[in-house]
MIMI-244463 format. One line per field, with one value per residue (C-alpha): residue number from 1; residue in one letter; x, y, z. Coordinates in steps of 0.1 Angstrom, whole numbers, plus 5000, padded with zeros to 4 digits. Layout:
REM MIMI-244463
nr	[NUM  ...]
rest	[A  ...]
xx	[X  ...]
yy	[Y  ...]
zz	[Z  ...]
END
This chain:
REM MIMI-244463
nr	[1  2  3  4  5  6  7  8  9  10  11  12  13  14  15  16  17  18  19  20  21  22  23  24  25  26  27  28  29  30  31  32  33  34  35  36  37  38  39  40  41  42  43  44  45  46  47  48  49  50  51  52  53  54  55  56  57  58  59  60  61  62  63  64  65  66  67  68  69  70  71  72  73  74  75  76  77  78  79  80  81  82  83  84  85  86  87  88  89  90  91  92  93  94  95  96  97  98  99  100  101  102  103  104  105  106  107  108  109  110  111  112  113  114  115  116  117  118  119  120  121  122  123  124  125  126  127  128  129  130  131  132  133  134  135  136  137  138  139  140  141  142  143  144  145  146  147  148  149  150  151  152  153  154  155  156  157  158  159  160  161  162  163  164  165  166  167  168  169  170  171  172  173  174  175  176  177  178  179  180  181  182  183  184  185  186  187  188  189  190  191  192  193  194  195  196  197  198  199  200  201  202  203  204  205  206  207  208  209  210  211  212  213  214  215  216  217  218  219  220  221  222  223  224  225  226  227  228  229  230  231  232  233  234  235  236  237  238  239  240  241  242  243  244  245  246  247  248  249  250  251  252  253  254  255  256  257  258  259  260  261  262  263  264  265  266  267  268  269  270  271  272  273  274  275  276  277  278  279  280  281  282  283  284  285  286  287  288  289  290  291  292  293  294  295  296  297  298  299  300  301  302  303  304  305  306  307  308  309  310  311  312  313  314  315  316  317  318  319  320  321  322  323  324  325  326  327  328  329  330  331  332  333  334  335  336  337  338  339  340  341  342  343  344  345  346  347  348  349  350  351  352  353  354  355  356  357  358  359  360  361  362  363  364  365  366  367  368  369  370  371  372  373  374  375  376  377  378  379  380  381  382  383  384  385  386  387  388  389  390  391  392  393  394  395  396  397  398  399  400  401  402  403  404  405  406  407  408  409  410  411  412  413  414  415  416  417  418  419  420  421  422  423  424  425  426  427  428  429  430  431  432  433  434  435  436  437  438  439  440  441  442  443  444  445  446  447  448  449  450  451  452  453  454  455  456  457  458  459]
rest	[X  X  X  X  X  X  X  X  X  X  X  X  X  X  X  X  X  X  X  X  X  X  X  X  X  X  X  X  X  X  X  X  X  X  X  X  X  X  X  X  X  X  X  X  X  X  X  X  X  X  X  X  X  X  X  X  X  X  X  X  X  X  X  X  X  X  X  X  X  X  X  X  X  X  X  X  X  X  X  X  X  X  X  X  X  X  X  X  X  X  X  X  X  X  X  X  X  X  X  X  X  X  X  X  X  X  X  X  X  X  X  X  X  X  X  X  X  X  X  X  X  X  X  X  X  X  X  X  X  X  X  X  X  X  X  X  X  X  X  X  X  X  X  X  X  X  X  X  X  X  X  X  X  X  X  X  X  X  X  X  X  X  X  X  X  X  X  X  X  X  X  X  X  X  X  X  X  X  X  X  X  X  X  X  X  X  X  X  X  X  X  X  X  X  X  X  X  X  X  X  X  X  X  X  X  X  X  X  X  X  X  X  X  X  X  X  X  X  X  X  X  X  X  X  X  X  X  X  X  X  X  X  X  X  X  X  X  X  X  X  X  X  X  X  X  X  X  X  X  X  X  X  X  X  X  X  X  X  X  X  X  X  X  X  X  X  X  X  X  X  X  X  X  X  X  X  X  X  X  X  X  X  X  X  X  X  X  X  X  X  X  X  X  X  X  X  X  X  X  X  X  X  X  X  X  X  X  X  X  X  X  X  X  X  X  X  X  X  X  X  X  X  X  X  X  X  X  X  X  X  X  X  X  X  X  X  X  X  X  X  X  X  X  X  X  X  X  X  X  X  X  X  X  X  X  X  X  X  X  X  X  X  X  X  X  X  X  X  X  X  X  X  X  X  X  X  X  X  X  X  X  X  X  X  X  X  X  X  X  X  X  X  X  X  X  X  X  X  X  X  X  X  X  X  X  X  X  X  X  X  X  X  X  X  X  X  X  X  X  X  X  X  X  X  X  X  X  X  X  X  X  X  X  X  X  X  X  X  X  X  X  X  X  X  X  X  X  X  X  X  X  X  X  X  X  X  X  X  X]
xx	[5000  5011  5009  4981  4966  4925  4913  4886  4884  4863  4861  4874  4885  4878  4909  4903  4891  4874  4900  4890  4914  4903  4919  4924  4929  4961  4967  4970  4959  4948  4940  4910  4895  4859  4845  4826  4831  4815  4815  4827  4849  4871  4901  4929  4960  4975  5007  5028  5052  5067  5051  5018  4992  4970  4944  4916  4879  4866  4827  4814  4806  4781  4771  4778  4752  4758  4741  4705  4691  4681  4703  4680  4702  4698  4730  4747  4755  4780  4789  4817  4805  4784  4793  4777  4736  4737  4737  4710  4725  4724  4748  4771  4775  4786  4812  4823  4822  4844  4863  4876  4875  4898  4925  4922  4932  4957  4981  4965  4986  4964  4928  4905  4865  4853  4818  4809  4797  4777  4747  4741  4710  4703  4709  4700  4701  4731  4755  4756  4786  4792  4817  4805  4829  4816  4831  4816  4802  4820  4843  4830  4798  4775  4780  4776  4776  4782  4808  4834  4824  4827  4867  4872  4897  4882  4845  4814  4783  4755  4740  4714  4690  4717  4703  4733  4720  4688  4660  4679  4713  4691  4676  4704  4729  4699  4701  4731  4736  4712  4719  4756  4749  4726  4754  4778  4803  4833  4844  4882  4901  4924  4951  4952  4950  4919  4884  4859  4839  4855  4834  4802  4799  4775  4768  4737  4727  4712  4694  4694  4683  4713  4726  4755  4764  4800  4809  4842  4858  4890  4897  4892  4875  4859  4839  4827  4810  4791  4784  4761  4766  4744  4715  4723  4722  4685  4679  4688  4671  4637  4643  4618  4642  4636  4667  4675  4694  4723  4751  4763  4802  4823  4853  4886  4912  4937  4956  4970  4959  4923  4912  4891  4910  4906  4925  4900  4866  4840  4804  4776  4748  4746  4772  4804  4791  4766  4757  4754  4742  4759  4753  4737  4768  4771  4793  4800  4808  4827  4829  4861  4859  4863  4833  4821  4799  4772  4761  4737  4762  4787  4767  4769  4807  4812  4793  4809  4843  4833  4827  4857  4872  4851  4859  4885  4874  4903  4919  4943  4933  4951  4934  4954  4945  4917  4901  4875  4876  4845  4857  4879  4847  4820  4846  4856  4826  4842  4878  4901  4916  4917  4942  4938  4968  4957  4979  4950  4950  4914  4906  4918  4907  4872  4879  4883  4853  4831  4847  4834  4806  4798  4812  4838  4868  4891  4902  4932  4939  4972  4976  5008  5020  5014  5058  5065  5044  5040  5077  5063  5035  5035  5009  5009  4985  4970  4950  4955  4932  4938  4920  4943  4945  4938  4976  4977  5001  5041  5059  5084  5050  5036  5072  5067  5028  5041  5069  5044  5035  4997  4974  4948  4947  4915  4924  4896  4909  4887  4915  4917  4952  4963  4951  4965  4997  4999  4988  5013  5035  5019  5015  5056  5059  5038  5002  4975  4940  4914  4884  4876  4839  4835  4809  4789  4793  4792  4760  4764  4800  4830  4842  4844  4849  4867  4872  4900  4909  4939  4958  4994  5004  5042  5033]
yy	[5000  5038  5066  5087  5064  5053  5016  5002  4963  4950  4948  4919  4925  4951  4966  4988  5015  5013  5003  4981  4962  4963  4933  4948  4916  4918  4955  4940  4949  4983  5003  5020  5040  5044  5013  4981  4947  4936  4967  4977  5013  5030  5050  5067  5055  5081  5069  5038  5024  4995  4981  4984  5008  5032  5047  5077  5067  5085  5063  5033  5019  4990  4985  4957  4929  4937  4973  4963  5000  5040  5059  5077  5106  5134  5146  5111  5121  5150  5142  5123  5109  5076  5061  5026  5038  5017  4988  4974  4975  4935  4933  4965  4944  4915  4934  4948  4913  4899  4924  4924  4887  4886  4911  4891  4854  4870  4884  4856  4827  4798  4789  4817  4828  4851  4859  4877  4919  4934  4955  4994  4999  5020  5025  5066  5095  5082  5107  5129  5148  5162  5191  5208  5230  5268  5269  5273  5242  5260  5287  5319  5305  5310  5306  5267  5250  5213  5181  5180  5172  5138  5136  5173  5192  5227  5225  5218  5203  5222  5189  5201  5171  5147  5113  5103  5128  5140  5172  5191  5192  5199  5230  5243  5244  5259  5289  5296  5289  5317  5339  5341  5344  5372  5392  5385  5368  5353  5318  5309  5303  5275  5282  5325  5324  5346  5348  5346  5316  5280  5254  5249  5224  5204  5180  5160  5140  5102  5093  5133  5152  5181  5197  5225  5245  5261  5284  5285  5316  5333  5367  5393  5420  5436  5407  5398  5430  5424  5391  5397  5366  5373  5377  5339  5331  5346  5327  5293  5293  5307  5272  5245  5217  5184  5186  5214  5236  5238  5262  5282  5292  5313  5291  5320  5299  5314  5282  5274  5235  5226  5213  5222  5240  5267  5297  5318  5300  5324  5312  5332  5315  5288  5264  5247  5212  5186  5151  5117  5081  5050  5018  5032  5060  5096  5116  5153  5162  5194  5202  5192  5159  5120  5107  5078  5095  5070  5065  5037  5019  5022  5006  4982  4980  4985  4958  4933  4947  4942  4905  4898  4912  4892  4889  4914  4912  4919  4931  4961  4967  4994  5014  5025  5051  5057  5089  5107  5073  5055  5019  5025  5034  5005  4978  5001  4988  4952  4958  4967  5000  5012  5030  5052  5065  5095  5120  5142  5167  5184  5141  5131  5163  5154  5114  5128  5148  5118  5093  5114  5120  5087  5080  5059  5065  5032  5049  5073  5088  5100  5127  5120  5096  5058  5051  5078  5080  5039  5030  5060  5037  5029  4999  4967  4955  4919  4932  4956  4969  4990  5014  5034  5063  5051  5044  5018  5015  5028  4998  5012  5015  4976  4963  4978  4966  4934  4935  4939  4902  4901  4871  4885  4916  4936  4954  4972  4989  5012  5006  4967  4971  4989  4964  4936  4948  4949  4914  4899  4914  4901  4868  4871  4873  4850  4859  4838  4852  4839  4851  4884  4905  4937  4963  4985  5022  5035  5029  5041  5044  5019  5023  4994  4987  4952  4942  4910  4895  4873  4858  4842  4815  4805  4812]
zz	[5000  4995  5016  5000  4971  4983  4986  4993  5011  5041  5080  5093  5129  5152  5177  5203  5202  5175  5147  5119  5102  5068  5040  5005  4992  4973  4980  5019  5053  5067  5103  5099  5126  5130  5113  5123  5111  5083  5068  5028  5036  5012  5024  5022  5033  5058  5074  5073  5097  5101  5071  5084  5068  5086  5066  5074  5063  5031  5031  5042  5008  5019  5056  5081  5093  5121  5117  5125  5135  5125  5149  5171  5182  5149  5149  5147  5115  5119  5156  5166  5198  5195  5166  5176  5170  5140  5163  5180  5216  5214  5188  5206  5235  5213  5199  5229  5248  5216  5217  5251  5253  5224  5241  5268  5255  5233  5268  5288  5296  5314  5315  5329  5333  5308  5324  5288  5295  5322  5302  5312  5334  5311  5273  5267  5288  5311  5315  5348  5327  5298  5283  5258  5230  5223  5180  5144  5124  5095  5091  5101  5108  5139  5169  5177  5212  5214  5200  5180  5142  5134  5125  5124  5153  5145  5136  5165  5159  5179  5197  5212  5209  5222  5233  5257  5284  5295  5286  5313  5298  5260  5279  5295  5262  5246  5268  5271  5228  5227  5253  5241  5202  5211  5228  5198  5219  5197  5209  5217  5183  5195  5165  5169  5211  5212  5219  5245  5249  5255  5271  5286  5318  5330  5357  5371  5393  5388  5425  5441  5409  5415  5387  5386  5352  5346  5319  5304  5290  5291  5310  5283  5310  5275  5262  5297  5301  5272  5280  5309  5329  5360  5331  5320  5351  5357  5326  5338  5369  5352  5334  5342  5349  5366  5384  5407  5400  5429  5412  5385  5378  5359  5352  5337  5318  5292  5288  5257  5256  5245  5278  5306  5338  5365  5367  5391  5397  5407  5418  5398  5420  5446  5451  5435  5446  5444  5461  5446  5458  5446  5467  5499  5501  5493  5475  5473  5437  5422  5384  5380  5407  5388  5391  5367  5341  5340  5378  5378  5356  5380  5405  5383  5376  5416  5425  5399  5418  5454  5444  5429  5462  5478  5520  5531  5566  5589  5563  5554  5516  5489  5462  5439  5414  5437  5423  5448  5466  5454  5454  5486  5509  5497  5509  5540  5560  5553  5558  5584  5567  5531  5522  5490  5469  5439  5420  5415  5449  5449  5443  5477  5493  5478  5487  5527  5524  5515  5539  5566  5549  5554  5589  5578  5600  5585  5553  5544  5514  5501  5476  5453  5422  5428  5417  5441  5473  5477  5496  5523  5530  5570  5568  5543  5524  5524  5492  5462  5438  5409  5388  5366  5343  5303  5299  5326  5352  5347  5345  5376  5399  5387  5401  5435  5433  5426  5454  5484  5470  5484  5476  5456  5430  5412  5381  5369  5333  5309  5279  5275  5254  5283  5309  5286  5291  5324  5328  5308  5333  5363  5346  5346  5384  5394  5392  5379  5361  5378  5359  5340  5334  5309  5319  5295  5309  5275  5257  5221  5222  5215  5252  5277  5314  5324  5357  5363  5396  5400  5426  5434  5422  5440  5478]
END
């Protein structure tokens, strides 16, 4: 194959996430990204290393079998978010389950369980989060509020009838779409460092019906005169939402990178937090705090967790990675101590909060970087479980998880590649996979959960 020259072949295996590798016949063997099995695609070749061909899709010339419905969201077209409505969700979670299954036996060494995938509670309006991009859906176009464009870096897709999250979220964007395209306000141009408008925040609630709403901008003092924020914020809480409506923030940030961050946060109205329930605890949310974006899903994924812990009375266990300390307090109850290690600061802060929230006084959480903080660690653990960042674990940080030489081990991974490696590592030094679940967080999406508990084998 040759770097820029188009061919067409067919899906025959899916990679994650999301990357088709398409057979040309005798032109050979392609990456595709975005495609399903089964499905005709033409591309363009885009990049070649190592003799292998990665190519960008141009059209899917004839669909897969496995495509079986009429996407329900409208903007499925142009939007680059859900690119599984095509399938009925049966035949997503078969693809996922293959999928993951298939990583699996390829970096596992011995027999294991696969218990197949976990379903979402629910398959549409799931999401207690979402960040939304203020942009154009062509150049100088209006103003649009929303997702990226389906592989586009520059252009947003206005999604305002988005099927992932709830009427609430649909009203809110609406209002503040039209409240800032009424004042003229220019959004942030990402190439020329300038601009007003940046992103739009929004967070919600699954058992307490809260809701909080940040707006991004930068700090030009000009444009936010004109923009009139204590009028949006009149606007939103004249809204007639389900949820209530707890807070409302002005988030300033003239970073160059195209992410979400705080400079100054100021509070417009109410409060900069709101509470959630998962498994008979609460938990104090900020805008910023990790939470899993589907709630009643992870209920799910938390549960299928806690059993393959299974007894940890008497026990001193370790979370590691432990974000605002979910996992660590629904097995604090059962266990002697947890202790919680997380590079994220305001996560452990938030972790503490909760924790006495809850009146659980066995848990401590550490603030700091897994490879760096874990040798300063007074108590031992007679149980690890691990939840890392997409990238997995640095390979320095598994040795010294794998020193403290504990019986069992519960990797839960949302990048199966990732997890894959890891395993093969543990498999090195002496631990065994017992048996291994995926969970559906991601309805609509090609994301998965997989939870995989081992144990040690040369004791």
């Amino acid at each position: 194959m040759k770097k820029g020259v188009e061919y067409t072949g067919v899906v025959t295996k899916l990679g994650f996430p999301n990357k088709g590798e398409v057979d040309c016949r005798e032109d050979g063997v392609a990456t595709v990204k975005g495609t399903i099995p089964g499905q005709t695609v033409r591309f363009v070749v885009s990049k070649k290393r190592a003799g292998k061909s990665v190519g960008r899709l141009k059209e899917v010339v004839e669909k897969s079998h496995l495509e079986d419905v009429t996407p329900k969201c409208p903007h499925f077209e142009f939007c680059g978010g859900c690119s599984y409505q095509t399938l009925s969700y049966k035949n997503q979670l078969s693809l996922k389950k293959n999928m993951v299954k298939d990583i699996l036996d390829n970096a596992i060494k011995s027999e294991y369980d696969f218990e197949g995938i976990i379903e979402s509670p629910v398959q549409w309006e799931y999401r207690n989060k979402m960040e939304f991009s203020f942009g154009d859906e062509y150049k100088d176009g209006p103003l649009a509020l929303g997702m990226h464009k389906r592989n586009s870096f520059h252009d947003i897709v206005t999604v305002n009838k988005c099927r992932i999250v709830d009427e609430d979220y649909r009203k809110v964007m609406d209002c503040v779409l039209k409240h800032c395209s009424e004042r003229e306000l220019p959004f942030y141009k990402k190439l020329k460092h300038e601009g007003y408008l940046r992103h739009l925040l929004v967070r919600r609630t699954t058992r307490t019906k809260q809701m909080i709403v940040a707006i991004v901008t930068t700090s030009d003092e000009q444009w936010e005169k004109q923009a009139q924020l204590d009028v949006m914020v009149e606007k939103l809480r004249a809204l007639n939402l389900e949820a209530e409506l707890c807070g409302v923030l002005h988030i300033i940030n003239d970073g160059l990178a195209d992410i979400v961050q705080s400079d100054e946060t100021r509070i417009l109205y109410g409060q900069e937090y709101i509470y959630e329930e998962l498994l008979g605890l609460k938990f104090k949310i900020s805008v910023f705090s990790f939470f899993q974006t589907n709630s009643l899903g992870a209920e799910v994924l938390y549960s299928k967790a806690r059993d393959y812990i299974g007894d940890t009375k008497d026990m001193t266990v370790f979370d590691l990675y432990s974000g605002t300390g979910t996992i660590a307090q629904i097995i604090a109850p059962v266990a002697k101590k947890v202790v919680g290690v997380e590079i994220v600061e305001e996560a452990v802060h938030a972790a503490k909060e909760n924790a006495e929230l809850n009146g659980l006084d066995n848990c401590e959480f550490i603030a700091g970087d897994v490879l760096k903080v874990i040798d300063d660690i007074k108590d031992k653990p007679d149980m690890i479980i691990l939840d890392p960042p997409r990238d997995g674990i640095n390979p320095k940080a598994l040795q010294k998880i794998i020193d403290f030489g504990v019986d069992k081990m519960v990797y839960i991974s949302c990048k199966p590649t990732s997890l894959a490696r890891d395993l093969e590592v543990l498999q090195q030094q002496g631990y065994k996979v017992e048996k291994a679940s995926a969970v559906d967080m991601f309805p609509g999406t090609v994301h998965v959960e997989t939870v995989v508990a081992l144990h040690r084998t040369d004791l």
